[in-house]
C-alpha positions as CSV (number, residue, x, y, z in Angstrom):
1,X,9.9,-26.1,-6.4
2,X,6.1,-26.1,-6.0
3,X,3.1,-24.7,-7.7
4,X,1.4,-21.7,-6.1
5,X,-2.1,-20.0,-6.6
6,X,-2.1,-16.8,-5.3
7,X,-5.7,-15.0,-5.2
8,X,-5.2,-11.7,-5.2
9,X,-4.1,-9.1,-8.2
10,X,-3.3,-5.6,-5.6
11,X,0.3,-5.1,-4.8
12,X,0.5,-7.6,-1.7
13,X,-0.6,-10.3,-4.5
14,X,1.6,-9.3,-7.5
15,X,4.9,-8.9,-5.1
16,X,4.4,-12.2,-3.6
17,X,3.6,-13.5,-7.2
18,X,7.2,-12.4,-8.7
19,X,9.3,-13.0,-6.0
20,X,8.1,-16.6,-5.9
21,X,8.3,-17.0,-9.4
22,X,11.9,-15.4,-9.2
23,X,12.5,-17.9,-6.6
24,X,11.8,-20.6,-9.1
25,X,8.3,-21.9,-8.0
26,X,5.6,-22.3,-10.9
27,X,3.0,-19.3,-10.3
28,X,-0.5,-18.8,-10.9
29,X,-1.9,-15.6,-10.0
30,X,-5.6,-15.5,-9.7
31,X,-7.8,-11.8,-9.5
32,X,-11.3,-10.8,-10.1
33,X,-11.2,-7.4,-11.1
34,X,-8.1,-5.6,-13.5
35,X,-5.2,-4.4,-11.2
36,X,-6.3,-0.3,-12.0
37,X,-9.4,-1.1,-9.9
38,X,-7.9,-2.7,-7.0
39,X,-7.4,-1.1,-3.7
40,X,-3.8,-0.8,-4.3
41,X,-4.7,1.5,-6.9
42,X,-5.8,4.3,-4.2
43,X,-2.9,4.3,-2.1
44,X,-1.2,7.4,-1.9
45,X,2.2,5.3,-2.6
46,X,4.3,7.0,0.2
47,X,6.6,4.5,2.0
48,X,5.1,5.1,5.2
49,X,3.9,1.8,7.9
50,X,0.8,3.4,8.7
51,X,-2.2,1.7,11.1
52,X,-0.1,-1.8,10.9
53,X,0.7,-4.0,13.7
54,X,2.7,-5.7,15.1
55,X,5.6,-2.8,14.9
56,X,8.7,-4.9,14.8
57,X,7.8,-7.2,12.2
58,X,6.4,-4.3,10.3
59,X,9.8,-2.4,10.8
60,X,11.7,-5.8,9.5
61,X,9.5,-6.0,6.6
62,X,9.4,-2.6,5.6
63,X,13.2,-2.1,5.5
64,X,13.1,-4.7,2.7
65,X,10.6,-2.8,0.8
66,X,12.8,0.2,2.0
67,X,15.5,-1.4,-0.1
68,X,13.9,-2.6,-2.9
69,X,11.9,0.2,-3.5
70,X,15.2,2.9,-3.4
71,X,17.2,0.5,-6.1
72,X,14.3,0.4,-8.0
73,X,14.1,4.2,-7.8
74,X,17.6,4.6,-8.5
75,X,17.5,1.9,-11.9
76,X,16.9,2.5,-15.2
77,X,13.2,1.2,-14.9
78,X,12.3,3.7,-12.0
79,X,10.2,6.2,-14.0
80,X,8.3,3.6,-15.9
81,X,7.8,1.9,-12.3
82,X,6.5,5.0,-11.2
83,X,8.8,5.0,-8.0
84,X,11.3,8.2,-7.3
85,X,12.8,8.9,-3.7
86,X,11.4,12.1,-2.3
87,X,11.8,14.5,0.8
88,X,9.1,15.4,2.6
89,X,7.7,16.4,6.3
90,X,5.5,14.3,8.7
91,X,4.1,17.0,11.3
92,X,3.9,16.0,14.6
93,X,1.6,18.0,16.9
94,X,2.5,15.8,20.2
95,X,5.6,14.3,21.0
96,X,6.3,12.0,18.2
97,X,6.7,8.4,18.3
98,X,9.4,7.4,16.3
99,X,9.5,3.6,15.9
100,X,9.1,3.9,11.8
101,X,12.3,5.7,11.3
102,X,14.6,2.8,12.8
103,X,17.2,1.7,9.8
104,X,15.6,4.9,7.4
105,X,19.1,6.8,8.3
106,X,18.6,10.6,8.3
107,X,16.0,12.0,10.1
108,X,16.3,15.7,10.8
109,X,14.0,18.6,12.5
110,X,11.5,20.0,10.0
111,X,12.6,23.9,9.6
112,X,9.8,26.1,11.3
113,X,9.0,28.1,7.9
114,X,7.4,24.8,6.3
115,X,5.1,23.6,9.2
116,X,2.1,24.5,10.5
117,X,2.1,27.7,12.6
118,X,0.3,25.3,15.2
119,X,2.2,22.0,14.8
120,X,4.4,21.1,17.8
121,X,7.0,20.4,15.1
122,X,7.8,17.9,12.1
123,X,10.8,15.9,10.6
124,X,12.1,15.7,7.5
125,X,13.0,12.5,5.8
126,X,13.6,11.3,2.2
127,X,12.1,7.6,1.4
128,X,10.6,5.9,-1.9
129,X,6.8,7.7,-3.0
130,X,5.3,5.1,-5.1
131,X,2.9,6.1,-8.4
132,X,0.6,3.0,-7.7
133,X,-0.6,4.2,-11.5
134,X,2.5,3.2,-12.8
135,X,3.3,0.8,-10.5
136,X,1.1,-1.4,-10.7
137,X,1.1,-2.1,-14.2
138,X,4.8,-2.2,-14.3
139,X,5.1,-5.1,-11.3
140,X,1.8,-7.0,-13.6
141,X,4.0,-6.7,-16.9
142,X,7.4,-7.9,-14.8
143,X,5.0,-10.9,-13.5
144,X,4.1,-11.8,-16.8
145,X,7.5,-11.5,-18.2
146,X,8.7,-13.6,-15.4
147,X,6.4,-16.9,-16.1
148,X,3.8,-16.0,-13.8
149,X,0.1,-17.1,-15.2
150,X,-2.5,-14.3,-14.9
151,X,-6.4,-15.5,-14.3
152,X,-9.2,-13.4,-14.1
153,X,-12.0,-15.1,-11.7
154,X,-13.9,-14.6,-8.8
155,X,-13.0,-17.2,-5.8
156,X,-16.1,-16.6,-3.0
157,X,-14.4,-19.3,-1.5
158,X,-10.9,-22.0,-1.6
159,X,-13.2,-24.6,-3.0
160,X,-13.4,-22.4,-6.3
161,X,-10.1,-23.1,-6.5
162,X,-10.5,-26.1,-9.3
163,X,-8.3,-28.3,-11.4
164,X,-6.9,-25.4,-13.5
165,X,-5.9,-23.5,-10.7
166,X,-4.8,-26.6,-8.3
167,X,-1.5,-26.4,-7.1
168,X,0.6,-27.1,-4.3
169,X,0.4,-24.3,-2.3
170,X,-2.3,-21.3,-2.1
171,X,-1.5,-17.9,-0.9
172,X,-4.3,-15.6,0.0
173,X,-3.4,-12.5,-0.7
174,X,-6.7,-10.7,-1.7
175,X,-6.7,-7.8,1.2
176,X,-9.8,-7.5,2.5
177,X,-11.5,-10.1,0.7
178,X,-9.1,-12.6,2.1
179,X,-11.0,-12.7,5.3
180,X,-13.9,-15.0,3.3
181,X,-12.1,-17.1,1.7
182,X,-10.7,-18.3,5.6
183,X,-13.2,-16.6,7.9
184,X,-11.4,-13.7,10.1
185,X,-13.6,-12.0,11.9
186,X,-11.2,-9.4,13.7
187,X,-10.4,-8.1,9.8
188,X,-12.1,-4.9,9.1
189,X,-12.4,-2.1,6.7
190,X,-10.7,0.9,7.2
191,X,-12.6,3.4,4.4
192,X,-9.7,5.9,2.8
193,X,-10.8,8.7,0.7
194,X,-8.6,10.3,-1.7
195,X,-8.7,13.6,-4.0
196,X,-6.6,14.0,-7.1
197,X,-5.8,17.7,-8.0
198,X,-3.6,19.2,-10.8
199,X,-0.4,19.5,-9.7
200,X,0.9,23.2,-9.8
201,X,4.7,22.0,-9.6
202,X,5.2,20.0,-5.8
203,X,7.7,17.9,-6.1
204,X,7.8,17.1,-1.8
205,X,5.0,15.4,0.4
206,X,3.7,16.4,3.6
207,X,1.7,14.3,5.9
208,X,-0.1,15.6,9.0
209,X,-1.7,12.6,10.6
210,X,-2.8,14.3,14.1
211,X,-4.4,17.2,11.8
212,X,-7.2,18.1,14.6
213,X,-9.9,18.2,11.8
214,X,-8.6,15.2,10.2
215,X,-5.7,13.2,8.6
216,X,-4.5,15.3,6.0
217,X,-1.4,14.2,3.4
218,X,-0.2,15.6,0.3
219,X,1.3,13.3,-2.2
220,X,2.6,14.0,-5.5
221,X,2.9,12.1,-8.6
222,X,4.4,14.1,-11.6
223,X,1.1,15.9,-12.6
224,X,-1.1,14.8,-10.2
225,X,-1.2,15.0,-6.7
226,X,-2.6,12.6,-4.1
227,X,-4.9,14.5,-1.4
228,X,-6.2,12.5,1.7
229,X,-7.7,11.7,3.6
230,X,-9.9,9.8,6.0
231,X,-9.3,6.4,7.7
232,X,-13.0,5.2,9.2
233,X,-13.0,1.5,10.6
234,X,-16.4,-0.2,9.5
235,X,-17.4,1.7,6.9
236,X,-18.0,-0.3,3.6
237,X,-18.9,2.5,1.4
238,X,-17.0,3.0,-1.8
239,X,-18.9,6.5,-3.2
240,X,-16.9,9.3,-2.8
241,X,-18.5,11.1,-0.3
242,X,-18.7,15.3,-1.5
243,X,-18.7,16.2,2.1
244,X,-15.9,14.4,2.7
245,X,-13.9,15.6,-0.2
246,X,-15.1,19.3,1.0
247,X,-13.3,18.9,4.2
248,X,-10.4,16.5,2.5
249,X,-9.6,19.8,-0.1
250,X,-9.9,22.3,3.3
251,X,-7.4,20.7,5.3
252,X,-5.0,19.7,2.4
253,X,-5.0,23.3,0.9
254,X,-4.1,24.6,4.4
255,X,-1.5,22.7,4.7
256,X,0.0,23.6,1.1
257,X,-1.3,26.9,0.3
258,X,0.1,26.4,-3.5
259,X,-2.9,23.7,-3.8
260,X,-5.8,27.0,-3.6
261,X,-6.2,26.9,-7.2
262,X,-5.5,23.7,-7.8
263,X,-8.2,21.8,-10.2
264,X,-9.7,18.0,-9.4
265,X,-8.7,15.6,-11.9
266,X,-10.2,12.7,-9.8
267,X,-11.3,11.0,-6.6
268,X,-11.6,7.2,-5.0
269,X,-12.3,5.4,-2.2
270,X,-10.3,2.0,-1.1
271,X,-11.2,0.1,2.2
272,X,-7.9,-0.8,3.7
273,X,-7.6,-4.1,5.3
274,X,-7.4,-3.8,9.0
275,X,-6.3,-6.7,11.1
276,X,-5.1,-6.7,15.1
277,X,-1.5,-7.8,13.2
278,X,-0.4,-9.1,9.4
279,X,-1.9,-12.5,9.1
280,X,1.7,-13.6,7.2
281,X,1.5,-17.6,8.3
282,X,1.8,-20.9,6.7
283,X,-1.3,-22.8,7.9
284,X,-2.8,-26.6,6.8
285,X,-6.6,-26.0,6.3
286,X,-9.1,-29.2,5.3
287,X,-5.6,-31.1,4.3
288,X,-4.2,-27.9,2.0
289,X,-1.5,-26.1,2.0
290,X,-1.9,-22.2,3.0
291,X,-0.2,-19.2,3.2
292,X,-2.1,-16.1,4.1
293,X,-0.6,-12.3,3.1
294,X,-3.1,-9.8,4.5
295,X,-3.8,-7.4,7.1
296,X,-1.5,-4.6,5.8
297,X,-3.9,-1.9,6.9
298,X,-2.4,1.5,5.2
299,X,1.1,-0.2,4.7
300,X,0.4,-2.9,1.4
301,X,3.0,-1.0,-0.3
302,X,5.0,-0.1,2.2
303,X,5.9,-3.7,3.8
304,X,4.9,-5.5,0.2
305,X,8.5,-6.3,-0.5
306,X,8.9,-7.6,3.2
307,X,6.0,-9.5,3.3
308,X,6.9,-11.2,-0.7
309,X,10.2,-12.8,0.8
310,X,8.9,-14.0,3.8
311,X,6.3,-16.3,1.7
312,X,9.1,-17.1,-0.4
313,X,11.2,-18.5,2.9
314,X,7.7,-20.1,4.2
315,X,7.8,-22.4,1.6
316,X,11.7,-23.2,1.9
């Protein structure tokens, strides 16, 4: 069994943290900021592979999250994890392309009455929606429970990484950050801006990604619900933008009329990391062991689970 470092705190990090832990290896987690301020934090939680490549490693990967994810849901520690299997709709307003659903089982035609009167049409699947506000917390407490050491630092760079921290293997799993730590040019931000409301009672999620004034999805989380949201490569900017929001609260309260009158309770801004595929590889670097774990793009939580195991099998 080795000893692993893994920088990064976010979901990627913590997942790959447990399972490698539960695997037997001796596991530090290192983080620079608490995990309620990570991007993870802003995700919207639906299991959904969205702006992720390459498609057939992020179906395999995201059928294991699939499966975790809807035990977990159906165990006693699903409400405290924050994770409940919900129906919902994804609109489709051109003919759809379906590669997501393979291995989800039923997927069936949206009924008209609960689409847009100008969406080409919708299905209407049930999968795991994730309360990353529970979530989170719950995965860091099973981490700690499970042997794994939690550090608070920042690493600018893998020479940081000192005696303390010195282990067999690293694992950079720090999203968008993880592209200074081993340069990466091609990794970008993708800037997603959400918009909590009160939730007046929605227990189902829509999603409407070919909106024609923007990607609009409707998420929600017991007494909040998740509002979005925007997906702009190259922009760095974590400010809530009020325009934005504006046109955010438009679409999403056109698409379920039930959120007019809806309050805001809160807003954020996460910059997903956006590769040309998952950098998931076991690489030597100066004479060290590596694993890299990023490039999820909007999918962290989706293919998290997927992604934890494979680590765990790199370093078989």
């Amino acid at each position: 069994m080795a000893r692993v470092t893994v920088v990064g705190g976010g979901v990627v990090g913590l997942t790959t943290a447990l399972e490698l832990a539960e695997a037997g290896h001796r596991v530090t987690v290192v983080r620079d900021q608490p995990v309620e301020d990570t991007v993870s934090r802003v995700a919207g939680g639906l299991w959904f592979p969205y702006h992720v490549e390459p498609r057939a490693r992020a179906v395999a990967w995201g059928l294991v999250a699939l499966r975790r994810f809807t035990a977990l849901a159906h165990s006693p520690d699903g409400p405290a994890a924050g994770v409940r299997m919900a129906h919902g709709v994804m609109v489709h307003r051109t003919e759809p392309d379906l590669w997501w659903t393979e291995g989800l089982g039923a997927v069936l035609p949206a009924p008209r009455e609960v689409l847009p009167t100008d969406a080409l049409g919708g299905y209407a699947v049930r999968v795991p929606l994730v309360d990353t506000g529970a979530f989170l917390p719950w995965l860091e407490n099973r981490c700690a429970t499970t042997g794994v050491r939690l550090v608070r630092r920042t690493i600018d760079s893998l020479d940081d990484i000192g005696d303390d921290l010195e282990g067999d293997v690293v694992v950079i799993a720090a999203g968008l950050r993880s592209a200074t730590l081993l340069p990466d040019p091609e990794v970008r931000p993708g800037r997603g801006q959400v918009v909590r409301l009160a939730n007046p009672g929605l227990t189902e999620w829509v999603v409407d990604p070919e909106n024609p004034a923007g990607l609009a999805y409707v998420l929600p989380h017991g007494e909040v619900v998740v509002c979005g949201g925007t997906d702009v490569e190259g922009e760095w900017s974590t400010e809530p933008d009020p325009e934005v929001e504006r046109a955010i609260l438009a679409r999403c309260r056109d698409l379920v009329p039930a959120l007019r009158d809806a309050p805001v309770v809160g807003r954020a801004v996460g910059l997903r990391p956006l590769a040309p595929s998952v950098r998931l590889a076991r690489h030597t670097v100066d004479g060290r062991d590596i694993v890299t774990n990023y490039g999820h793009g909007g999918a962290g939580v989706t293919l998290s689970w997927g992604c934890a195991e494979e680590v765990v099998r790199l370093l078989a």
